[in-house]
N, C-alpha and C positions, 0 to 999 in steps of 0.2 A: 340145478334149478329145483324148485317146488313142485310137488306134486298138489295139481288144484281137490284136495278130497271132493268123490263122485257127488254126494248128496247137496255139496254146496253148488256144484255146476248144476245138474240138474233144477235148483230151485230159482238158481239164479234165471235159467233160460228159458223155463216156465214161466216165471213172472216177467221178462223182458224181451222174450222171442230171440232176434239177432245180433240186437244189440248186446244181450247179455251174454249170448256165444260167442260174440268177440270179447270183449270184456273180459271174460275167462280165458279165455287164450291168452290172452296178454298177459298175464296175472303173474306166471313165471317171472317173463321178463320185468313187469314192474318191477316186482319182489327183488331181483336179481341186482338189476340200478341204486334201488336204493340199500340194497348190503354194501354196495361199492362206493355210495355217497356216505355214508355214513358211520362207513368201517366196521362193519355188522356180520359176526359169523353165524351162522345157522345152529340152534343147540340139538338137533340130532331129535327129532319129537315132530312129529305129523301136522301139519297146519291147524289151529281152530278156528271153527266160524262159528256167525250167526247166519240170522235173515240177508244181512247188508255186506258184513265186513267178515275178512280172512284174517288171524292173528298169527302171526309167522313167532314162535318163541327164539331169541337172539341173545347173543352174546357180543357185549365191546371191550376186550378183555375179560376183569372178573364181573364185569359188570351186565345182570342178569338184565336182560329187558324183551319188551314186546314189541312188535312192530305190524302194524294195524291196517288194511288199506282195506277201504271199503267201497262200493258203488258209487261211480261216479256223481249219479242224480242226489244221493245223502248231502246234506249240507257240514263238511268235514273243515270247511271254514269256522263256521259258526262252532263245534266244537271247540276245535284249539281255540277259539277267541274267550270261549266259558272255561276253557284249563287252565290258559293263563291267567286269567282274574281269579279262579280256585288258587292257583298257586300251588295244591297238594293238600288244603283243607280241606277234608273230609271228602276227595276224590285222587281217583287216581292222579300221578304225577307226568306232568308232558316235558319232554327232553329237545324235543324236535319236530316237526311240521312241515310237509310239502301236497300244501290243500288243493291246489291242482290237480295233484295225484291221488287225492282222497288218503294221504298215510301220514298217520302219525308215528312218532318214535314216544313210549311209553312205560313211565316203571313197571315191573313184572309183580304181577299179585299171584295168588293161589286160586288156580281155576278152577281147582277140584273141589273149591270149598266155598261154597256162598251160603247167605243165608239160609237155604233153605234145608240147611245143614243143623238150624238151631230149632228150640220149639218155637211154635208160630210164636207167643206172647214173648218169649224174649226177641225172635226176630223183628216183630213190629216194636217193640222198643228200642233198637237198632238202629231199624230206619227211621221211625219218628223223628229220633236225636240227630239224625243224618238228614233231614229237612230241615231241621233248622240250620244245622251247621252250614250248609249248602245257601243257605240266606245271606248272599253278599251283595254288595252293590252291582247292577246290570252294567256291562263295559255294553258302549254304541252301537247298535246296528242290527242288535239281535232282532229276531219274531217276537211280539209281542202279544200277550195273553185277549187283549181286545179282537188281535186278528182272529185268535184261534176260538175265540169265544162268539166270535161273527160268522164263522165259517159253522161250527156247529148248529146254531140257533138259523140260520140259512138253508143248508142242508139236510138237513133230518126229516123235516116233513115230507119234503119230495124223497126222500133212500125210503122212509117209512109207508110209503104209497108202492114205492117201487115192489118193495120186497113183500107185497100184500100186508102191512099191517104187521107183522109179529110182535111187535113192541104193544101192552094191554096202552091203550089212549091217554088214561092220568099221568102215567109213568112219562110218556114221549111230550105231551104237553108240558108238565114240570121241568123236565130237563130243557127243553126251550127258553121256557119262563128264566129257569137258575141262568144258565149261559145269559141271559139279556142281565138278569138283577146281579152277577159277580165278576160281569167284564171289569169292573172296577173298584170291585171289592179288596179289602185288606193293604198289608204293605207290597209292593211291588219291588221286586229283587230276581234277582238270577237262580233261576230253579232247573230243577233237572225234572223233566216233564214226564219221561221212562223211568222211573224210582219203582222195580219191582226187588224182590227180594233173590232173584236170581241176578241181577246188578249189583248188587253187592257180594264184594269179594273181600277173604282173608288178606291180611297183609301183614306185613315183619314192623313198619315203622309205628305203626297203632292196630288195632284189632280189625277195623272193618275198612272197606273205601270204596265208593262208587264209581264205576265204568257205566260207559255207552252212555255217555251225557247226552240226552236231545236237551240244549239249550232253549231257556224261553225266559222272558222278562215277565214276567207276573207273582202272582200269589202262593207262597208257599205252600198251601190250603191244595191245590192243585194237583201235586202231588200226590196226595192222598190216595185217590179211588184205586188204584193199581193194587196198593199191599191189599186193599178190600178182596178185588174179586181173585188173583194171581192164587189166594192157597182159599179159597171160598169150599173146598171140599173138606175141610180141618172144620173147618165150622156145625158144630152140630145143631144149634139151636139160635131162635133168632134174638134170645139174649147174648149170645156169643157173637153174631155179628155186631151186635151195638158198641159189645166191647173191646170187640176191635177195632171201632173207630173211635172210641173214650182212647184207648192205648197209648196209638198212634198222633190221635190230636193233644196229648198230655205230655210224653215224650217229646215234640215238638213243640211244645209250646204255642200249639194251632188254634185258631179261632174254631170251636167245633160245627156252629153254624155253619160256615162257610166249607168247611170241610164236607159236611154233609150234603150240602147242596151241588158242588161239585163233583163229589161219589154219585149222585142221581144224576150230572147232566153228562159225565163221562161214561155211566155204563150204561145207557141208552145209547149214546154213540157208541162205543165200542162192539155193543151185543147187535149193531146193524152193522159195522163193520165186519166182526167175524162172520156174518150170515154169506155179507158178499165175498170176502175171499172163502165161502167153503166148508169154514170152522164148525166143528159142532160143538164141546168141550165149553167155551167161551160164555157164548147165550146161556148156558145152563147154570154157567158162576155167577153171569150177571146179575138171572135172574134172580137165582138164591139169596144175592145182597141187596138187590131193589126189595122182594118181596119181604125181608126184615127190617128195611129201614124207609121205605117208601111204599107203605100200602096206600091203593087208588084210593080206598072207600078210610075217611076219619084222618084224624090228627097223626105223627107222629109220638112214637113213645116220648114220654115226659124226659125218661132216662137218658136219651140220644142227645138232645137238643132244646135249648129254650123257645119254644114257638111265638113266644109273646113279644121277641124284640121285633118292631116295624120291618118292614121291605120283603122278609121270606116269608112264604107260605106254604104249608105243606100240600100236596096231590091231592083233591077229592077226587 
């Protein structure tokens, strides 16, 4: 059986108390079942994790693969139902699925090598290209960008009161505003919502491929704000953030409005998020990319974005 690596128990039981000490316990034997459902030998190499999920590396014969099982509360449904409709287009490939169990069966990419292996400008060209390719038609049943555009514009002001205020008032105002004016913005399709550049990985059948899909049915545009703040410490100047999101929204083929407006209504979220789990690191990128592309006081830069089309308005 598997050895559960400490750091992943530990965070697991931190963020879930009992629940997630059993959880961990079990995890052997999950693991264990499904080598046996699925004719899976173990390739000699230490488990990896994240936040959610433990990646067992496996062998079916010569055939290299992953095998993923992650926190029951994750919605590991709602993935495989976004793989299969990728199909292995510009994401990783799914082999097998027992969403119960939270485990998927998975082509094997290069873990040692993601994005953040290249320079930023060619990385966000990367993923730019990889937002669109990731623009497929939504299969049934997914979360939908309304919901999650409801839930922010809902909750911010009350976490924003909570947390005494850290968010300067324009900034947290705006990003309200945007979440209300982009619930329904652009083409609506199947997006991957986690698109950082540590999500992308080397592969043998094409160059790059996306893992840890959080499925969602909206706006490609969406995607965006993550490559923003994720290497925001590469950024020295705040013509250089701009042009990180020209990059990124040209690559992609993205509406740069709406890209913009979602980079301000997600790193407001996010930079009250990281507050309350803890973070410190996070707030500090957020900030750096709101205070270049969203100052409270005047317009935004000409260069970022067209201000003059109806509906957006930039933060006084």
């Amino acid at each position: 059986m598997i050895a559960v690596p400490e750091r992943f128990a530990e965070w697991r039981i931190r963020a879930d108390g009992e629940s997630g000490r059993q959880w961990v316990r079990s995890l052997p034997m999950i693991v264990d079942r499904l080598l046996d459902r699925w004719g899976l030998t173990i390739d000699g190499t230490e488990p990896l994790y994240g936040a959610l999920s433990l990646v067992v590396l496996v062998r079916r014969g010569e055939q290299r693969l992953a095998l993923k099982v992650t926190w029951p509360e994750a919605s590991t449904r709602d993935e495989a139902i976004a793989l299969r409709a990728w199909h292995g287009r510009g994401m990783v490939g799914l082999l097998d699925a027992e969403p119960d169990a939270g485990a998927l069966l998975l082509e094997r990419l290069d873990h040692t090598r993601s994005l953040h292996a290249l320079p930023l400008w060619d990385a966000a060209e990367v993923a730019g290209s990889l937002i669109r390719t990731l623009a497929v038609p939504a299969p049934a049943g997914l979360r939908t960008l309304h919901e999650v555009a409801a839930g922010i514009r809902e909750s911010l002001p009350r976490r924003q009161r909570a947390l005494g205020d850290p968010v300067p008032a324009g900034w947290a105002e705006a990003a309200c505003r945007y979440a209300q004016e982009l619930a329904g913005a652009g083409q609506h399709v199947l997006i991957h919502a986690d698109l950082h550049y540590g999500n992308v990985l080397a592969a043998t059948r094409v160059p790059w491929l996306a893992v840890d899909a959080r499925a969602l049915h909206g706006a490609p545009e969406y995607s965006v704000p993550e490559l923003m703040w994720n290497r925001a410490d590469e950024l020295s100047t705040d013509a250089d953030v701009r042009r990180l999101l020209r990059v990124v929204a040209e690559a992609g083929s993205l509406d740069v409005e709406v890209a913009y407006g979602w980079v301000v209504a997600r790193c407001v979220d996010y930079w009250l998020w990281s507050l309350e789990h803890g973070l410190t690191i996070e707030p500090v990128r957020c900030e750096r990319v709101l205070s270049a592309l969203a100052p409270v006081r005047g317009p935004v830069a000409g260069d970022v974005t067209d201000r003059s089309r109806p509906g957006l308005s930039s933060p006084r």
